[in-house]
MDAnalysis code that builds the backbone (N, CA, C; Angstrom):
import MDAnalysis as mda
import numpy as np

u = mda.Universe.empty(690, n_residues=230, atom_resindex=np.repeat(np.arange(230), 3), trajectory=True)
u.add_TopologyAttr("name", ["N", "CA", "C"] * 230)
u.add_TopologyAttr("resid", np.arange(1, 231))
u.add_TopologyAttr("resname", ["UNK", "UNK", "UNK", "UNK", "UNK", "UNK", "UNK", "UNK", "UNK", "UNK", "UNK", "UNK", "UNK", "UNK", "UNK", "UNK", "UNK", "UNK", "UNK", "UNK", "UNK", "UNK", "UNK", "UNK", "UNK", "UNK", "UNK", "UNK", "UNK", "UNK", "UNK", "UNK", "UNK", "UNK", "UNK", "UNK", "UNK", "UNK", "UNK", "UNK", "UNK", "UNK", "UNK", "UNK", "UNK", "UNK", "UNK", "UNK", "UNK", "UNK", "UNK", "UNK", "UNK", "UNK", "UNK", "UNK", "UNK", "UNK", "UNK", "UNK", "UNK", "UNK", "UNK", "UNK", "UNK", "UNK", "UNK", "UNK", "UNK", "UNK", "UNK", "UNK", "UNK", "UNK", "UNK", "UNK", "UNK", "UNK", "UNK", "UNK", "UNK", "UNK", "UNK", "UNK", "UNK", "UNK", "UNK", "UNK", "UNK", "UNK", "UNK", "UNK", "UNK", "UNK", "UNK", "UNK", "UNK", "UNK", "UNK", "UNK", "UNK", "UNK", "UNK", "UNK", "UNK", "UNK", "UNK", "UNK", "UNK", "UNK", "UNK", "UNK", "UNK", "UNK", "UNK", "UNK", "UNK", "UNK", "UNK", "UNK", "UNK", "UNK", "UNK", "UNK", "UNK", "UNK", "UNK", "UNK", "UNK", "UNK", "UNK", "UNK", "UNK", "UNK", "UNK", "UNK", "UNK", "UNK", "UNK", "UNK", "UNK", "UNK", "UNK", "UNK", "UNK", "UNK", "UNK", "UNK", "UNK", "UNK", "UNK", "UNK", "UNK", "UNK", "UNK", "UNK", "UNK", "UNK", "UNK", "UNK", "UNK", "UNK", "UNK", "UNK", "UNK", "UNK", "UNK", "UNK", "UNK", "UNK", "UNK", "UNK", "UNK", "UNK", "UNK", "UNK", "UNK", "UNK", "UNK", "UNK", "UNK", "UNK", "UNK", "UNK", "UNK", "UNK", "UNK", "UNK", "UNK", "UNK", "UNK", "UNK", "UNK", "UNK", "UNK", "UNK", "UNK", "UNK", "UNK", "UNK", "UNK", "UNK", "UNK", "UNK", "UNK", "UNK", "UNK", "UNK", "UNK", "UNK", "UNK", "UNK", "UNK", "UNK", "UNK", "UNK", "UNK", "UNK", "UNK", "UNK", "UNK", "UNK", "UNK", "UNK", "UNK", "UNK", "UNK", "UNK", "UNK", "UNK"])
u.atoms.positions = np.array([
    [5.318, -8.663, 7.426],
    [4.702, -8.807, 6.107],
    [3.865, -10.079, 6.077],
    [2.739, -10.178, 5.359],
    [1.682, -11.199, 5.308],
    [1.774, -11.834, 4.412],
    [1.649, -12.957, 3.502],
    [1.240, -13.800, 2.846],
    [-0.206, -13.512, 2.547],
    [-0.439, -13.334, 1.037],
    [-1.781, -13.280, 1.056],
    [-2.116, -13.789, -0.627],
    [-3.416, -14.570, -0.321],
    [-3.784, -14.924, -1.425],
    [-5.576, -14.585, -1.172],
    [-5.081, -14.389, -3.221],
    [-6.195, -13.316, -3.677],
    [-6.945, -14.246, -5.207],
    [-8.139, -14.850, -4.310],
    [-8.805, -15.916, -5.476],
    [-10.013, -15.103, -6.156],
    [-9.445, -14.897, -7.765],
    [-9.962, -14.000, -8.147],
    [-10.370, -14.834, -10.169],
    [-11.186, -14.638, -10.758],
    [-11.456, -14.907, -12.362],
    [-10.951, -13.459, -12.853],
    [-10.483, -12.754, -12.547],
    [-10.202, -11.476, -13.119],
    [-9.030, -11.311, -13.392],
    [-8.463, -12.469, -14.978],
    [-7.375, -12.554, -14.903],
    [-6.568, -11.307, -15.934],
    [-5.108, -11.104, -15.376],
    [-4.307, -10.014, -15.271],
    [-4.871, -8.737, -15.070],
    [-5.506, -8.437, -13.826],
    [-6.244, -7.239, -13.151],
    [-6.579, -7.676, -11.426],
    [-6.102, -6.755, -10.729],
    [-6.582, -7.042, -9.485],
    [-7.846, -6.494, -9.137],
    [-8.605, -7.578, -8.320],
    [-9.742, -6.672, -7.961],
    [-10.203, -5.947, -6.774],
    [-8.762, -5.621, -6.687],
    [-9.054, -4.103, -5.309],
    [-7.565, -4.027, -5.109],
    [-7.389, -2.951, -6.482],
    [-6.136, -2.596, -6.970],
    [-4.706, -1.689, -6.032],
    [-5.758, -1.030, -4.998],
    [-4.633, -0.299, -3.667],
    [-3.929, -1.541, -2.919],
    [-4.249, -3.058, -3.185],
    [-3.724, -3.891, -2.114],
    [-2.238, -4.238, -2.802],
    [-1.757, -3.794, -3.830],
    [-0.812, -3.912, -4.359],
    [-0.033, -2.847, -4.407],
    [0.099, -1.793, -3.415],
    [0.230, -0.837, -2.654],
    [0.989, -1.093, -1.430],
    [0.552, -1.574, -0.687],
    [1.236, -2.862, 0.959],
    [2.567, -3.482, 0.429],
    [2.910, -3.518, 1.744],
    [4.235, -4.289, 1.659],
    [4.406, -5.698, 1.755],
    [3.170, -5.779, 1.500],
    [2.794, -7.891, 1.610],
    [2.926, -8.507, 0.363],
    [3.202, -9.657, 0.577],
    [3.664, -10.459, -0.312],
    [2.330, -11.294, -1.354],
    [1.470, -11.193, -2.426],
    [0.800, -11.112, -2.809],
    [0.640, -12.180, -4.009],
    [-0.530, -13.081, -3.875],
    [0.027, -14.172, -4.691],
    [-1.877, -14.420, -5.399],
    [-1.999, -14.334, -6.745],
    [-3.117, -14.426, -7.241],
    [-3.418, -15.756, -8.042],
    [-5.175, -16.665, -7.559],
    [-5.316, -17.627, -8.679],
    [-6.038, -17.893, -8.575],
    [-7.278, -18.824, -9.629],
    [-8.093, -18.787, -10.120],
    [-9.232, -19.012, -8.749],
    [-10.165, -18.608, -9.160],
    [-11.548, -18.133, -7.749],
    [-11.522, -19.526, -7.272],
    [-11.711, -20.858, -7.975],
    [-11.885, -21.931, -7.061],
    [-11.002, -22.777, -7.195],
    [-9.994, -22.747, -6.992],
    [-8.733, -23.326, -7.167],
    [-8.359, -23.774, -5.583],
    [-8.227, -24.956, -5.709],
    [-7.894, -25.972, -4.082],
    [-6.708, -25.314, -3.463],
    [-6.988, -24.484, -2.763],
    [-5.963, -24.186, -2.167],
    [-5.053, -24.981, -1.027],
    [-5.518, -26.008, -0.739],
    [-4.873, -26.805, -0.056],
    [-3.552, -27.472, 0.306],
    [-2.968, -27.503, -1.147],
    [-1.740, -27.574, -1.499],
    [-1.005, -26.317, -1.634],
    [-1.408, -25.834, -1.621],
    [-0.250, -24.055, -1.027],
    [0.388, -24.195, -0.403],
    [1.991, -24.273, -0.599],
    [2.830, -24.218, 0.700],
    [3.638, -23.138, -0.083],
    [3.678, -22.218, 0.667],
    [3.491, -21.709, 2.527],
    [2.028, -21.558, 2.139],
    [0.842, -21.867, 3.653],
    [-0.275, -21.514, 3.208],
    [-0.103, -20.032, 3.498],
    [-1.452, -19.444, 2.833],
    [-1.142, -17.899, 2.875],
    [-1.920, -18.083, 4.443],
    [-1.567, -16.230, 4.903],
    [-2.159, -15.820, 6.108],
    [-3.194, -15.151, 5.988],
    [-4.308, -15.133, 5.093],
    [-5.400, -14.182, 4.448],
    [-5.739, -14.453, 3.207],
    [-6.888, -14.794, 2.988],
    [-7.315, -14.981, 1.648],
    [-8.590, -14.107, 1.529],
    [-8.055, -13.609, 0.452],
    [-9.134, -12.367, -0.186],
    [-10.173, -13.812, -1.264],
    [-11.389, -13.139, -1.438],
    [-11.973, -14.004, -2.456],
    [-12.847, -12.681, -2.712],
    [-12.857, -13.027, -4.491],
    [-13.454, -11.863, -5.148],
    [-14.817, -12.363, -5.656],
    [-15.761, -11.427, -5.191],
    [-16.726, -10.911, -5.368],
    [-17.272, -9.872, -6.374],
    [-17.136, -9.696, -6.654],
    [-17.284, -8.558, -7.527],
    [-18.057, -8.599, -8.680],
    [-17.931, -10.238, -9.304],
    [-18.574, -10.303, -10.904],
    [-19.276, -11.372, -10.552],
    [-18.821, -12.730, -9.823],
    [-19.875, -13.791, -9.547],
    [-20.084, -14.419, -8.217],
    [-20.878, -13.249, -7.712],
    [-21.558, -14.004, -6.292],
    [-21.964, -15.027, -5.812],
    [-22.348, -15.876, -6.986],
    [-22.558, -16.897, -6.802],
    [-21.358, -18.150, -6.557],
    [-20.582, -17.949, -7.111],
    [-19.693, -18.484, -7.523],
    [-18.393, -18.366, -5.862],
    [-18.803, -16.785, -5.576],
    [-18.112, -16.248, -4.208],
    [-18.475, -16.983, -3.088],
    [-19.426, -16.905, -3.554],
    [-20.715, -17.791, -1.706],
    [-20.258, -19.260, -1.822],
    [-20.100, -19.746, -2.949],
    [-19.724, -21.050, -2.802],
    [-18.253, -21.222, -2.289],
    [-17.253, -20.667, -2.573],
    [-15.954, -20.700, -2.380],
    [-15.668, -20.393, -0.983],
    [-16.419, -19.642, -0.606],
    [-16.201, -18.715, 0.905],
    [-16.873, -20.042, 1.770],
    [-17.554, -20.572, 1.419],
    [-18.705, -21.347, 2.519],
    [-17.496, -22.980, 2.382],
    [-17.361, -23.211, 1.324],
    [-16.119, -24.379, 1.218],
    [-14.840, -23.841, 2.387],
    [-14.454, -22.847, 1.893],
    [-13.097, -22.420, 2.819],
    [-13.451, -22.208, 4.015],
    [-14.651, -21.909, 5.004],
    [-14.616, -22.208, 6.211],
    [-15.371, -23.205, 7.006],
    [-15.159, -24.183, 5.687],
    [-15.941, -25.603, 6.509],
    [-14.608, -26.304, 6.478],
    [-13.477, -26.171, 6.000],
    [-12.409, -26.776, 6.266],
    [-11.376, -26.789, 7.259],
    [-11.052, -27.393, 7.549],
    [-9.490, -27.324, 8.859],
    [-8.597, -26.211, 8.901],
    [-8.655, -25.657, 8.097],
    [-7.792, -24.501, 8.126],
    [-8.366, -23.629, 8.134],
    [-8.416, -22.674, 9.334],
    [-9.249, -21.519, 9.910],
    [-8.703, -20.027, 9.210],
    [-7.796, -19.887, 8.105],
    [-7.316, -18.127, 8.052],
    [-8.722, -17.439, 7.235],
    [-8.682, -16.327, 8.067],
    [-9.275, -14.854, 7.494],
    [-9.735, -15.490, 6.353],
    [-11.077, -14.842, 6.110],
    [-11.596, -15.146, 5.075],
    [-11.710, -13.043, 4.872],
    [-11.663, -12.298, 3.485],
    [-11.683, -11.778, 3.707],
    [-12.934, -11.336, 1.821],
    [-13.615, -11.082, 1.985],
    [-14.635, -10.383, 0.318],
    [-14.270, -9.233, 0.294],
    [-14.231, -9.143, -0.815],
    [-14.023, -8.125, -1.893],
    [-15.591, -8.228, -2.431],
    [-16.005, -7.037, -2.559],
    [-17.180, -6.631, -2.902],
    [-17.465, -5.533, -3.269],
    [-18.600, -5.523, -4.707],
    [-18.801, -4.207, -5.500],
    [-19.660, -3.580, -4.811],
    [-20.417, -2.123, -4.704],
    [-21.463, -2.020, -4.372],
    [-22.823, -2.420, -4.203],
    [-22.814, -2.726, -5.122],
    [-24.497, -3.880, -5.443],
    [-24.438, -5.336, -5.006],
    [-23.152, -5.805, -4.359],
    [-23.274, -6.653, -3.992],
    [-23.649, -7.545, -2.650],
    [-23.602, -5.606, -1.678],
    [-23.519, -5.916, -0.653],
    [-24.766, -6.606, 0.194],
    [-25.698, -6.396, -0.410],
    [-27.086, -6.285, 0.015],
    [-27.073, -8.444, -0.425],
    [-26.501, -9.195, -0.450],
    [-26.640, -10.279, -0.899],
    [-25.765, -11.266, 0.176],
    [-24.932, -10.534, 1.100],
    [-24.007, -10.896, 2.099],
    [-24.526, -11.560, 3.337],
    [-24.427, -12.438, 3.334],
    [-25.005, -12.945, 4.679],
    [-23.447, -13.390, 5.976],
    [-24.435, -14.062, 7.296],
    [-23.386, -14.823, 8.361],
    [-22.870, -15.964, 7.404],
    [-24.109, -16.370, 6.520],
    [-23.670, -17.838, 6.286],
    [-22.556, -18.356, 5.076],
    [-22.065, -16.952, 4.620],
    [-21.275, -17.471, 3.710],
    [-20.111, -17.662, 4.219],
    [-19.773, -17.452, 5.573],
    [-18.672, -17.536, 6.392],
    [-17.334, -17.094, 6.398],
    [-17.535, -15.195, 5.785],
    [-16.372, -14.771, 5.771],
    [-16.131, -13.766, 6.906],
    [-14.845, -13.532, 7.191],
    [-14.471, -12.843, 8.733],
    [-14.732, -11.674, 8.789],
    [-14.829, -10.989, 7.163],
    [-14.805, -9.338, 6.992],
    [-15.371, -9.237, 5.403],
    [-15.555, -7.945, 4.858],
    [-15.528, -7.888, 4.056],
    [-15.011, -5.898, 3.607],
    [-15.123, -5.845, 2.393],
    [-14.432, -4.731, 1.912],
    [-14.690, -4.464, 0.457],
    [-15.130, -2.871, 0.120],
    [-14.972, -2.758, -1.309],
    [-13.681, -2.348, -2.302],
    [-14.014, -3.111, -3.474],
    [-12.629, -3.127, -4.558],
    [-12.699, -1.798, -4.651],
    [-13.211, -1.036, -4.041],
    [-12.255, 0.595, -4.213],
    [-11.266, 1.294, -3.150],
    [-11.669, -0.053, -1.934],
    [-10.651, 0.658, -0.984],
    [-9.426, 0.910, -0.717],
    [-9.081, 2.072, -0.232],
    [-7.915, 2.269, -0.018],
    [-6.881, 1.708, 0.462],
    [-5.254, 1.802, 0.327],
    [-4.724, 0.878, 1.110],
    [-4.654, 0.932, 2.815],
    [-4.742, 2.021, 3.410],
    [-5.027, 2.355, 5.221],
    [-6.176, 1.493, 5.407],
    [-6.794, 1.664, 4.596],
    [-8.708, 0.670, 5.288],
    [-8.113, -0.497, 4.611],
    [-7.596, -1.429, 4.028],
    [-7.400, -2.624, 3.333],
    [-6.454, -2.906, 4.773],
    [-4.804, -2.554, 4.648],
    [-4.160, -2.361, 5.797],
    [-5.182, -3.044, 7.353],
    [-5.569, -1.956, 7.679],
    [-6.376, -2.317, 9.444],
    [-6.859, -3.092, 9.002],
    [-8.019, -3.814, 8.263],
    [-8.724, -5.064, 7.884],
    [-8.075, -6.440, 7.701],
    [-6.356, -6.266, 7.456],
    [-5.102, -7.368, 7.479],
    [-5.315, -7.609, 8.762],
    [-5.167, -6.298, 9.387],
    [-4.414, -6.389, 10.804],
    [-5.545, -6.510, 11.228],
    [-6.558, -6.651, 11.446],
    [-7.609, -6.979, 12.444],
    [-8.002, -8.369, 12.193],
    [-7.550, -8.930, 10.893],
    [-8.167, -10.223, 10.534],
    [-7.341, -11.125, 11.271],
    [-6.102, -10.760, 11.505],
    [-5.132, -12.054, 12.228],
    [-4.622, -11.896, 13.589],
    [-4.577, -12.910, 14.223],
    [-4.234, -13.063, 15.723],
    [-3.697, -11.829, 16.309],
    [-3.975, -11.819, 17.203],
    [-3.162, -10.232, 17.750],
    [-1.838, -11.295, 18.369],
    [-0.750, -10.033, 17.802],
    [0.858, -10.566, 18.203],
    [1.418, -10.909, 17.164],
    [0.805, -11.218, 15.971],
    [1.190, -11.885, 15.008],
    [2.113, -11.088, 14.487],
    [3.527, -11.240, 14.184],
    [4.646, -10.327, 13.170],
    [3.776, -9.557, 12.567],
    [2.944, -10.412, 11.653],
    [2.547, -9.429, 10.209],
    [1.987, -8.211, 10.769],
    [1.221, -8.390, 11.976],
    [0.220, -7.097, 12.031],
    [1.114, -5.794, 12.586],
    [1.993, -6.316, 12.658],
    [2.996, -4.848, 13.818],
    [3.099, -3.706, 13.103],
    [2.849, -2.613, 12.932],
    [3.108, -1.366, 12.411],
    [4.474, -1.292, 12.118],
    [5.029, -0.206, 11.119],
    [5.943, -0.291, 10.653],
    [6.415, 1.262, 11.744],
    [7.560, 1.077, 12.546],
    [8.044, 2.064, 12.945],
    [7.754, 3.669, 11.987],
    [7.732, 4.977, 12.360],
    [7.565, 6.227, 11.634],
    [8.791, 5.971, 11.656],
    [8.867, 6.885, 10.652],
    [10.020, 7.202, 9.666],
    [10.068, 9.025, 10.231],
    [11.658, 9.234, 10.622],
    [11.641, 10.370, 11.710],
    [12.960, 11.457, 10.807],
    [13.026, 12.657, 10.122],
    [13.978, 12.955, 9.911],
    [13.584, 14.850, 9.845],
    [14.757, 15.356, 10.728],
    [14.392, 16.669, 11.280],
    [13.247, 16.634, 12.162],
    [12.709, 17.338, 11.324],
    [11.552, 18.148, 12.613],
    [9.931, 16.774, 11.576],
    [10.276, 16.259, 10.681],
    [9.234, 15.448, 9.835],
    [9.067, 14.146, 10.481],
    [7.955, 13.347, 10.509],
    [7.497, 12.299, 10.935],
    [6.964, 11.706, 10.052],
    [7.091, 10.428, 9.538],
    [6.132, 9.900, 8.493],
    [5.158, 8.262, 9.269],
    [4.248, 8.572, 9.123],
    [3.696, 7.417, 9.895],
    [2.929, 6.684, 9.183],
    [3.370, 5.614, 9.056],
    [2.815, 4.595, 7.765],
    [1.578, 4.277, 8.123],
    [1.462, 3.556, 9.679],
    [0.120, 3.240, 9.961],
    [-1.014, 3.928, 9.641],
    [-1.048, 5.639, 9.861],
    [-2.041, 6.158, 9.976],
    [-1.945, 7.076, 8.770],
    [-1.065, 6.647, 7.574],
    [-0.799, 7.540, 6.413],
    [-0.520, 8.647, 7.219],
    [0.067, 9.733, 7.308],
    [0.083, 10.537, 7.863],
    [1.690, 11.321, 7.817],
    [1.779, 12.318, 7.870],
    [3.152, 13.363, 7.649],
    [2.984, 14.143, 8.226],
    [4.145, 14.589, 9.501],
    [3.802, 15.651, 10.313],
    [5.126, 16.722, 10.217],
    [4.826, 17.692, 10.083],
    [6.251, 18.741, 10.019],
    [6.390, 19.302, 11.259],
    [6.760, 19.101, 12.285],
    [6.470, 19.689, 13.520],
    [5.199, 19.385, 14.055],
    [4.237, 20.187, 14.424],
    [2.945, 19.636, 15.133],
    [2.215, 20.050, 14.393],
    [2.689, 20.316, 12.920],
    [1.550, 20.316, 11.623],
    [1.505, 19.601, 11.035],
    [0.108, 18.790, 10.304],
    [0.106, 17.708, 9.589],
    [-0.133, 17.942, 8.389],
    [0.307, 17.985, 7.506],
    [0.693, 18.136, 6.267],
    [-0.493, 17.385, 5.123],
    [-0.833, 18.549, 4.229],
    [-2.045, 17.885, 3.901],
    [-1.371, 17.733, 2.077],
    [-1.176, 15.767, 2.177],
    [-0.875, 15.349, 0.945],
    [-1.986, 14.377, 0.214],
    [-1.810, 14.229, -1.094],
    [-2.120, 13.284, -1.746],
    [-1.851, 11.819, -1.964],
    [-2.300, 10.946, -1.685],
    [-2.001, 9.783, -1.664],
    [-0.590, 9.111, -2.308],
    [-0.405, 10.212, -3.603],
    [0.868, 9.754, -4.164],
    [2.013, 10.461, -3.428],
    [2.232, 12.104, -3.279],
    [2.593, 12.811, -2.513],
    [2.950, 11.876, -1.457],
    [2.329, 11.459, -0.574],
    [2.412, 10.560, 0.975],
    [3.267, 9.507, 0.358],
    [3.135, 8.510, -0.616],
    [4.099, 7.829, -0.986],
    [5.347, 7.970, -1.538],
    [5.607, 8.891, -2.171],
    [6.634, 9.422, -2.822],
    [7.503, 10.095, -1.559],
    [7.045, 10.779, -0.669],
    [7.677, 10.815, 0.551],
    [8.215, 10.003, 1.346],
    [7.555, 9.006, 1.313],
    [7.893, 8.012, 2.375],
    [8.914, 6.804, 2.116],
    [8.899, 7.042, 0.607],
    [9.606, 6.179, -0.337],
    [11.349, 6.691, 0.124],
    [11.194, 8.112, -0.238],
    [12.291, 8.759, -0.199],
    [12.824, 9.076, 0.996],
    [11.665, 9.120, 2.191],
    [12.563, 9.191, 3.539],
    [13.098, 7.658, 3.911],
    [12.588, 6.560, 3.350],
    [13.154, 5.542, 3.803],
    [14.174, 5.154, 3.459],
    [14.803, 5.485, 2.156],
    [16.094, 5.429, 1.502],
    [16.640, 6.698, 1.431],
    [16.871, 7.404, 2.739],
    [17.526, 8.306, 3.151],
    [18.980, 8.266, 2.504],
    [19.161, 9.702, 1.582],
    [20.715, 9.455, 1.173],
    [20.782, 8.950, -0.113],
    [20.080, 8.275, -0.505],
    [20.124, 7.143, -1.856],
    [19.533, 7.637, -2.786],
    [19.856, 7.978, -4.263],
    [19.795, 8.514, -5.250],
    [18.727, 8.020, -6.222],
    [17.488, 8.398, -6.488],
    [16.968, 7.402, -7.296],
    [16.681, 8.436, -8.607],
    [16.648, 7.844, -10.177],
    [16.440, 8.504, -11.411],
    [15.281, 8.613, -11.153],
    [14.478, 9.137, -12.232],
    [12.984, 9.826, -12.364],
    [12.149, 8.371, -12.741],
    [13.125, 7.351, -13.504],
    [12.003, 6.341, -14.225],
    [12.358, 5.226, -12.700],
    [13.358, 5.263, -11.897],
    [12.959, 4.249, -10.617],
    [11.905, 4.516, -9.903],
    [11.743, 6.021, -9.758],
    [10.260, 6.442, -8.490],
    [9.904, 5.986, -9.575],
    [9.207, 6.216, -10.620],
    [8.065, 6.000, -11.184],
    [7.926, 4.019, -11.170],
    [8.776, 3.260, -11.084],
    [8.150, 2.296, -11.168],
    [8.115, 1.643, -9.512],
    [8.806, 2.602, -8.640],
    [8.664, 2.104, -7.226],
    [7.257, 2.236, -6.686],
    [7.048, 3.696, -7.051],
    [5.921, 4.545, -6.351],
    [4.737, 4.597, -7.231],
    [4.527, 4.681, -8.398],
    [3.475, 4.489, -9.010],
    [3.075, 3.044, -10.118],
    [4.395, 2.367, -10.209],
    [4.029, 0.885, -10.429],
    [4.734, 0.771, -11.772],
    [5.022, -0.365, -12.203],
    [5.301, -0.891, -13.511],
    [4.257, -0.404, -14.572],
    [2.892, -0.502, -14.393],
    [1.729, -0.514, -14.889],
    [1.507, 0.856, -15.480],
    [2.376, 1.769, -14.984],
    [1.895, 3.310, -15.429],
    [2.486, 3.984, -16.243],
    [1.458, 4.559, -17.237],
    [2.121, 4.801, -18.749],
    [2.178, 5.682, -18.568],
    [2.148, 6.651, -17.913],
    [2.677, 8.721, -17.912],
    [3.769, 8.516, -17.976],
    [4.382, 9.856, -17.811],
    [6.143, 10.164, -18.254],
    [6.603, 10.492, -17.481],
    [7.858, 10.909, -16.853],
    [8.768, 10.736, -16.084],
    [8.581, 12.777, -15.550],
    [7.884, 13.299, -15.981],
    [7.339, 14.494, -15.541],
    [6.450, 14.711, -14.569],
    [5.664, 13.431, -14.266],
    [4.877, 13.273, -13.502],
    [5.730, 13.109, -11.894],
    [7.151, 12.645, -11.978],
    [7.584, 12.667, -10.748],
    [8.237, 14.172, -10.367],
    [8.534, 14.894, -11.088],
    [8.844, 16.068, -11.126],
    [7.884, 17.156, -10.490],
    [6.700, 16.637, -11.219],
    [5.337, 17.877, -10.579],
    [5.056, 17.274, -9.093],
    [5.123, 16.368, -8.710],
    [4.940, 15.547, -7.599],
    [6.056, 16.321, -6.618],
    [7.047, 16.377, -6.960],
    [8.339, 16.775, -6.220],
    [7.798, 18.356, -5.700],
    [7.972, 18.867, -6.633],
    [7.542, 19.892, -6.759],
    [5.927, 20.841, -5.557],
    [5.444, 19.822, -5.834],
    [4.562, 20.135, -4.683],
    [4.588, 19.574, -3.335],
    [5.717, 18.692, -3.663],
    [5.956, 18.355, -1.907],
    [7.050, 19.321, -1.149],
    [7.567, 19.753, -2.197],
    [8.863, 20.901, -1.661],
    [7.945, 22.544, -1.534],
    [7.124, 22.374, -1.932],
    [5.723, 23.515, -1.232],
    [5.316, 23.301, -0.214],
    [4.474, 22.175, -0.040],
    [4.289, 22.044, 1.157],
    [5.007, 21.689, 2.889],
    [6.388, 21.225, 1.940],
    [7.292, 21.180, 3.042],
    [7.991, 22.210, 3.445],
    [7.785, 23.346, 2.896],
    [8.440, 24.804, 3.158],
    [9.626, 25.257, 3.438],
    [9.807, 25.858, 4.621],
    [11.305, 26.005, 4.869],
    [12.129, 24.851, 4.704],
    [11.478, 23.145, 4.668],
    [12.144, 22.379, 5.110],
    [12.127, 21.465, 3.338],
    [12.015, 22.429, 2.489],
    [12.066, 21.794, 1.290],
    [13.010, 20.512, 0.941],
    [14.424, 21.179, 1.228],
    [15.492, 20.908, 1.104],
    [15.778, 19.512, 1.432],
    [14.984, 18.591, 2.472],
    [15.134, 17.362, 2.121],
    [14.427, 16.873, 1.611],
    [14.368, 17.408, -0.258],
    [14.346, 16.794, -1.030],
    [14.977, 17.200, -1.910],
    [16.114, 16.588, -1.776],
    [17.565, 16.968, -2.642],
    [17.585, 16.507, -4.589],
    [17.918, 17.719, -5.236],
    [18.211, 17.011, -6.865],
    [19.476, 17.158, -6.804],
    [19.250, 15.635, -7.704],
    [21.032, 15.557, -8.025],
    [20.745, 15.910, -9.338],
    [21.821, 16.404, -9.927],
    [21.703, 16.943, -11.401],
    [21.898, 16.030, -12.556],
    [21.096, 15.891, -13.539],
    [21.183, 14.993, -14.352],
    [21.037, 13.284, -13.838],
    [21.064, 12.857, -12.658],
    [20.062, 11.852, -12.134],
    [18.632, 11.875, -11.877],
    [18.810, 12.234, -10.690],
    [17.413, 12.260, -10.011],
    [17.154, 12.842, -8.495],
    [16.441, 12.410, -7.805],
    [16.348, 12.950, -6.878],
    [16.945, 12.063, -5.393],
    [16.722, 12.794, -3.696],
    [16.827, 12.255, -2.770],
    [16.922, 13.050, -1.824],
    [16.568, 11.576, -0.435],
    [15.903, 12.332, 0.709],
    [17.372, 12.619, 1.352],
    [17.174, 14.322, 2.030],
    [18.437, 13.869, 2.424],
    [18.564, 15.187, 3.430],
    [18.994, 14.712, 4.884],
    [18.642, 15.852, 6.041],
    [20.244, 16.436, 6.690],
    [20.025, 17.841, 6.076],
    [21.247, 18.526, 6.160],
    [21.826, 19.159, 7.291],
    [22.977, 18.783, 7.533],
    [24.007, 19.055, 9.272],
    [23.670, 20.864, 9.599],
    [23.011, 20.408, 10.692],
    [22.555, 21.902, 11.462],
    [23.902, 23.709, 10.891],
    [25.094, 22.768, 10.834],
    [26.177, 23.707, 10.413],
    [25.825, 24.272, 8.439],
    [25.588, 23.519, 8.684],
    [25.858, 23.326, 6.750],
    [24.977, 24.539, 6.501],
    [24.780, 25.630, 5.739],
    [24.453, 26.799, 5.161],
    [24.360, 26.990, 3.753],
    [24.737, 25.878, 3.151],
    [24.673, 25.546, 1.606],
    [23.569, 24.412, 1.557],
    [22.159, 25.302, 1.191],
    [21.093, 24.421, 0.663],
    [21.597, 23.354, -0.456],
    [21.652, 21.954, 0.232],
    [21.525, 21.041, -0.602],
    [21.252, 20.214, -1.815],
    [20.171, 21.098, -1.621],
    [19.287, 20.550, -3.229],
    [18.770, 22.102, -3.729],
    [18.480, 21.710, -4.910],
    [18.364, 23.013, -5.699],
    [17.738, 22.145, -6.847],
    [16.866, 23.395, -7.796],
    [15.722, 22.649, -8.522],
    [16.801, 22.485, -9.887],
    [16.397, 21.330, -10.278],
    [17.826, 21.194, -11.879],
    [16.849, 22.014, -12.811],
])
């Protein structure tokens, strides 16, 4: 996991909202704020672009005239790109709409190779299913399973806490955030279409009745489907 700081005027709103998505540790403050005194320093600093370029070019060109060499990394709107030069001296850049897989490789390419943070997170392996964080990705056998971004999370959530029971309002604030005002139906229709597309192999995704749901991979003997829709 990375340390990352995200110097942004866009206060209580992120400005490239999938990075709060990652399993990194995420720390936001004001666009020109001395970061110098940061301890722990972060391992990546995002600087936002998005509303004052001007204001970006200056911050970016300060942070790599200083002693401390991490990733410089922009955030940038469309219209902004055309204004980007070598000389503002950032390592990469990226738009506030990207996803978390392209945000992700852009971590991992920004810092030393070897570094802890960048290591992929082992797949997540149960039956004949594969879940592979790196490359988003869900495989049911040597088919790859064609999900939705939430779908892919809500899976992966649940194969990782294999066994473990979660209510309808925990996914919703694990997997789709504190921030989200839909209703607790929304994890239901979600379920629901992942136990379609997972087919014969619905079943690990177990309801408990009057809780909630869980991942849960049933003994080759066992002949009593597990889960059943409440």
């Amino acid at each position: 996991m990375a340390r990352l700081l995200v110097l942004t005027d866009q206060i209580g709103q992120s400005p490239i909202p999938a990075l709060g998505l990652l399993p990194h540790e995420v720390v936001g403050m004001a666009l020109e704020t001395d970061i110098a005194s940061i301890k722990p320093a972060p391992d990546v600093i995002f600087v936002d672009a998005t509303i004052d370029l001007v204001a970006a070019n200056r911050v970016c060109v300060g942070l790599a005239t200083r002693e401390y060499r991490q990733p410089i990394l922009l955030i940038m709107s469309d219209g902004g790109l055309a204004a980007v030069t070598k000389t503002w001296g950032a390592t990469d850049l990226l738009l506030h709409s990207a996803g978390p897989a392209e945000i992700e490789a852009r971590i991992r390419l920004a810092l030393e190779p070897g570094d802890i943070a960048t290591l992929p997170m082992a797949p997540i392996r149960a039956a004949n299913l594969v879940i592979d964080e790196s490359s988003y990705s869900a495989k049911l056998g040597s088919q790859t399973l064609d999900l939705t971004f939430k779908e892919f999370e809500l899976l992966k959530f649940l194969a990782a806490h294999s066994g473990r029971v979660f209510t309808r309002e925990q996914l919703l604030s694990e997997v789709w955030g504190y921030d989200y005002y839909g209703g607790t139906r929304t994890v239901d229709v979600h379920v629901r279409r992942l136990r379609a597309k997972l087919g014969e192999h619905e079943q690990l995704i177990g309801t408990v009745r009057n809780v909630g749901y869980q991942f849960t991979v049933k003994n080759e003997n066992d002949d009593v489907r597990q889960a059943v829709e409440a």
